[in-house]
C-alpha positions, 0 to 999 in steps of 0.5 A: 281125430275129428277136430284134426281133420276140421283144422285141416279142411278150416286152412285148406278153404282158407288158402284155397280163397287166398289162392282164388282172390289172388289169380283175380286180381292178376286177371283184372291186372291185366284186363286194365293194362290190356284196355289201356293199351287199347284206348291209347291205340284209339283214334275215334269214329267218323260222326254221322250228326251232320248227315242226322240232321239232312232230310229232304221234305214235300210241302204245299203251300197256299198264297196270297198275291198282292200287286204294287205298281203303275196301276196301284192306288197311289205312287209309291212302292208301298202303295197297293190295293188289297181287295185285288188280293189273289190266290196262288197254290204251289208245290215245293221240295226241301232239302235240309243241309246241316243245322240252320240251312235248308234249299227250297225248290218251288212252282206257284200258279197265281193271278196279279190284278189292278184297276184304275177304276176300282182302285183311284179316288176320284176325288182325289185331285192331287193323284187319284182323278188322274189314276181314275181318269187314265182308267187302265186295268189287267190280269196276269197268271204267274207261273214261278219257278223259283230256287231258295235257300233259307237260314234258321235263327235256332239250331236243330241238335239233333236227328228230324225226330228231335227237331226244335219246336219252331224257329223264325227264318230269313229266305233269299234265292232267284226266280224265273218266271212266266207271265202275260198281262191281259184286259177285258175288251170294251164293247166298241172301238173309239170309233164306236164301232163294235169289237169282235173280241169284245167282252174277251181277256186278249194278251196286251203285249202283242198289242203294243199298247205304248208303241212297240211295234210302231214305226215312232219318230226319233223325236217321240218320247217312247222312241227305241221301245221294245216289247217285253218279254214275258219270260223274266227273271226275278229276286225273292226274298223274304222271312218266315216261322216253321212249326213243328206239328209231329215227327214229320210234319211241319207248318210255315208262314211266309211273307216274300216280295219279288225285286223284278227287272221288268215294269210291265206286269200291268203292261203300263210304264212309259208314255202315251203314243200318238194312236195313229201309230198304232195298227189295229182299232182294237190296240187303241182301244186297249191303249187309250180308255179314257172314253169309258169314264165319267169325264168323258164329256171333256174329251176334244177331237184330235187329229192323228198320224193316220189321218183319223180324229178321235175324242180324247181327254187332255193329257191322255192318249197323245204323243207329248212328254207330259202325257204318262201313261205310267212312270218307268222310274220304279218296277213293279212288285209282287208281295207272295204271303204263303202257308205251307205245309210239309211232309218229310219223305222217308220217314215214319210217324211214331205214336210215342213220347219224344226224348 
């Protein structure tokens, strides 16, 4: 009796299994046809990879300021000097759009400066002594505000965390900006009577130092002169590396010029005006600075409009087609050389390996 009761309990587990394996392979039956009623019913989310990629960034920059034009050394849109090299510090706000574009937002604060005196050989007869012998100078604060937008050479894949270790970038974009070329005033007018301002940084271009504010003749060569504004609009553009220093931090080096639609940064551009034109003996003796170099011995008297004899130097400080003062055939520039680094708002650093 025994042995009949294992017989029964021995095919009761065995259909009890059978029956068990059966329902669950009904079940899975139906968990595959219900998921692949669903997958054939699904039409994919909206992404967020383009809006992981935007971010928006603080940066500070610090740059170097290098002046090419009329008081350069030599002629010629590469000429500058660089121990006139200034400093300029600056404030920006990027915005980040996509994998490659990014907008920046600037202010810089600089200094431009040229000298005929430091910069021009002397002995130099082809160029130089003309330059050393005209002996101009100025200073020009820059105050820039500035909207560009720049493209990365490498992609960035994925969110800020997992941006690329560094990529070179190309940067164009519109400026506008303020700007007021000054000089020291000389001890003495050409007269050799003191100045009040001597010893003083005075604005030029109230001055009207090349006869824009003088009642010129038709037949004078500066004739229709206007003064220059000292708010203009410029081009920059330029290239630049960024680096990755962590998760939120970067550091960039730029080189950029600025095209201009002006050639009086150093306030020099046309030709000398007669300096009887002139109102004031400290607008002629800002205008005509010959006297103060070593050929001053050269100098001849010569009679002006208003009546008064000055000594000057040939071909400097008379009204003549020949007499430039600077050349209004090339603007000037300014070279901006800049290291910036930048925080990304909004963000926090994590202390971790990045995957």
């Amino acid at each position: 009796m025994l042995v009949a009761f294992r017989k029964v309990l021995f095919l009761s587990l065995i259909v009890g299994i059978f029956l068990s394996i059966s329902a669950s392979a009904q079940l899975n039956r139906k968990n595959v046809k219900k998921n692949n009623k669903r997958m054939s019913h699904f039409k994919g989310r909206k992404s967020n990879f383009g809006k992981e990629k935007a971010y928006t960034a603080l940066g500070f920059s610090l740059s170097a300021l290098n002046y090419y034009g009329d008081l350069s050394p030599r002629p010629g849109l590469l000429s500058t000097d660089i121990s006139f090299t200034r400093p300029a510090l600056g404030v920006s706000l990027l915005h980040r759009f996509g994998p490659r574009y990014t907008v920046t937002g600037n202010f810089m604060y600089g200094t431009l400066s040229g000298s005929d005196a430091t910069s021009a050989d002397a002995q130099d007869i082809s160029n130089g002594v003309y330059r050393y012998k005209r002996n101009l100078s100025f200073r020009n604060r820059i105050k820039e505000l500035s909207v560009v937008a720049s493209l990365d050479l490498f992609e960035n894949q994925a969110t800020y965390i997992s941006r690329v270790p560094w990529t070179p970038y190309a940067w164009a974009g519109v400026a506008l900006f303020h700007h007021n070329p000054k000089a020291l005033v000389p001890g003495a007018d050409l007269n050799g009577q003191p100045l009040a301002e001597a010893g003083e940084w005075v604005s030029l271009q109230p001055l009207g130092t090349e006869g824009q504010y003088a009642e010129l003749l038709p037949t004078d060569v500066n004739y229709g002169i206007e003064p220059y504004k000292l708010i203009q609009v410029a081009i920059p553009f330029g290239l630049g590396a960024r680096f990755r220093l962590n998760e939120v931090m970067d550091i960039s080096a730029e080189i950029g010029w600025r095209y201009l639609f002006t050639d009086y940064l150093d306030d020099v551009s046309q030709n000398y005006v007669d300096l009887g034109t002139l109102d004031s003996e400290l607008a002629r003796a800002m205008s005509y600075r010959s006297n103060e170099t070593a050929f001053v011995s050269d100098a001849q008297p010569v009679v002006a409009r208003n009546g008064n004899t000055y000594d000057l130097l040939p071909g400097y400080g008379q009204e003549f087609a020949d007499n430039l003062r600077g050349s209004s055939k090339d603007r000037d520039i300014y070279m901006v050389t800049t290291f910036r680094l930048t925080y990304i708002l909004g963000k926090t650093f994590h202390k971790a390996k990045f995957r």
